[in-house]
C-alpha positions, 0 to 999 in steps of 0.5 A: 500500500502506498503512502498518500501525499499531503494533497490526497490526504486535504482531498480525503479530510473534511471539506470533502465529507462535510455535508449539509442539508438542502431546503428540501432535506437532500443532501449535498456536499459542500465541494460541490456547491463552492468554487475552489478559491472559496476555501482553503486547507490551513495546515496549522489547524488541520481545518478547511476555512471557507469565505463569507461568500461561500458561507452565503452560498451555502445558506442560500442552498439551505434555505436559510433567508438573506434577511436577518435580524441585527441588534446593537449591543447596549452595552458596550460602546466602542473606544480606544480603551476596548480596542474599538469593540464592536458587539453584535447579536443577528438572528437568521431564520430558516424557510427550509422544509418544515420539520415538526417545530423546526426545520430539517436542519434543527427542531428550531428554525432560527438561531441568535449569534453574537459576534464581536471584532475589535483591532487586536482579533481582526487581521489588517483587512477588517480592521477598516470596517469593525462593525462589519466584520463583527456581523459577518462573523455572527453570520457565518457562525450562524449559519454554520452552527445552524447546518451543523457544520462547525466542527467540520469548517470554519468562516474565513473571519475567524481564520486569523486566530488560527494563524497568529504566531505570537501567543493572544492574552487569554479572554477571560482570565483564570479566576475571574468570575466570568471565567469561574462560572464556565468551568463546568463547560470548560471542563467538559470540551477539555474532555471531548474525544469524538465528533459526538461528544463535539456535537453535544457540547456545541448543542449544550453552548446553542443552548446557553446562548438561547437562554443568554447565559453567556456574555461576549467574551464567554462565548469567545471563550468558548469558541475559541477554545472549541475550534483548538479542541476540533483542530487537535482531535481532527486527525483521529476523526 
């Protein structure tokens, strides 16, 4: 038997077996549906990153509307002591097959995000456009999350995390009440060691972000430290 290159073995990871449901429940591939500049493989991460159009073209096959809520953070005003943060919650919504209360992607057909983009999370490219980036980012990870597609793929907004090289301030602190009061589910994606275990967390955080049981920066927290678990464990999936 001989030994497959690094290309074969990109062409047999996950982009290739991410699948995801159509508006009428059919199953599609996402290579399929997507050019082959809308994604990339990230070694370091062992992870395919797809762009926000291809993500747009992926919820418009799904059935997910173009129209979404957006509301402002209340909270958080934007200065150069915060790094210029920007906090926002959207809300997308589902017209795909109907599915008892739901949909065929979930037993809801809506989902609320949070996205937040300051100077020291967004590369240079976004840094212009703050606002805009934390939307994108909500976006994508809605849809994414909504499809069932987040421990397979990432949004090419969030890819700058993984591409660092300098070791990032944590978010949260050891210690601090914020942090203290994740413990629980911290401890429990520490744990995880199957897709199955991925997925019950990630219904777990859906869960807590529908009951707003999570400030910003737990739930960047929270992602943070789940798509690091994702990418270590990627290999044995």
């Amino acid at each position: 038997m001989t030994k497959k290159t690094k290309d074969e073995k990109k062409e047999n990871g996950h982009l290739i077996n991410a699948t995801f449901l159509d508006k009428n429940g059919n199953k599609k591939n996402i290579k399929d549906v997507i050019g082959k500049g809308d994604c990339w493989f990230l070694n370091k991460a062992n992870s395919w990153i797809l762009t926000h159009n291809a993500i747009k073209t992926i919820a418009n096959i799904a059935g997910i509307s173009k129209n979404y809520e957006v509301e402002e953070s209340q909270n958080i005003v934007p200065d150069y002591k915060n790094e210029l943060e920007h906090i926002v919650r959207i809300t997308i919504h589902c017209k795909a097959k109907r599915m008892g209360e739901g949909c065929v992607h979930s037993d809801e057909d809506y989902l609320t995000i949070t996205g937040e983009s300051n100077r020291t999370n967004t590369p240079n490219k976004g840094r212009g456009y703050l606002r805009k980036m934390a939307e994108k980012r909500a976006f994508d990870i809605a849809v994414l999350e909504h499809l069932n597609l987040y421990s397979s793929v990432f949004s090419e907004e969030e890819s700058s995390e993984f591409t660092q090289t300098k070791e990032k301030e944590p978010i949260l602190m050891p210690g601090s009440s914020e942090f203290e009061s994740l413990v629980k589910e911290i401890n429990f994606l520490l744990k995880c060691v199957s897709l199955t275990q991925f997925r019950t967390f990630r219904m777990k955080m859906k869960k807590g972000i529908k009951e707003n049981k999570y400030s910003a920066k737990q739930l960047n927290y929270l992602r943070e430290l789940y798509k690091k678990r994702v990418a270590e464990k990627a290999k044995s999936f």
